[in-house]
N, C-alpha and C positions, 0 to 999 in steps of 0.2 A: 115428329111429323104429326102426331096427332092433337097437340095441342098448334101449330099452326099454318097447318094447312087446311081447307077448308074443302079440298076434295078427297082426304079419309073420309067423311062421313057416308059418299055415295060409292066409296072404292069397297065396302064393309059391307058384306051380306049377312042378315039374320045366321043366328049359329044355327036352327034348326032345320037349312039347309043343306045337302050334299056336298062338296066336293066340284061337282058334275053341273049341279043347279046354278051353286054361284058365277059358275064359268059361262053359263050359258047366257045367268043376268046381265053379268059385266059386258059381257059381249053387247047384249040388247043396248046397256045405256051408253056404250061406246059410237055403239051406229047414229045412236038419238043424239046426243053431244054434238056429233060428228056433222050431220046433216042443220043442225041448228047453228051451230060454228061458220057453218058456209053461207047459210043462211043469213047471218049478221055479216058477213062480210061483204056479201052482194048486195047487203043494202050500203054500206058505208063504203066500198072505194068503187069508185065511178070506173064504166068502161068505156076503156077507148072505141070510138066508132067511125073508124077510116073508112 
């Protein structure tokens, strides 16, 4: 996985965080991902307007 996937790099927190801390970042970049994902979506597929 780590030689080819390209999202180990942002799944991977600094070691000289907690436990507790990483949980909290992943969570952060999952909302950010998550929100920009929808993001790019609502610009590329068109909505229907009945």
């Amino acid at each position: 996985m780590k030689s080819t996937s390209s999202i180990f790099k942002i799944a991977i927190c600094k070691e000289d965080l907690d436990a507790e801390e990483q949980e909290d970042k992943i969570s952060e970049v999952t909302v950010i991902m998550t929100a920009e994902f929808v993001d790019v979506n609502k610009a590329l597929v068109p909505v229907d307007s009945e």
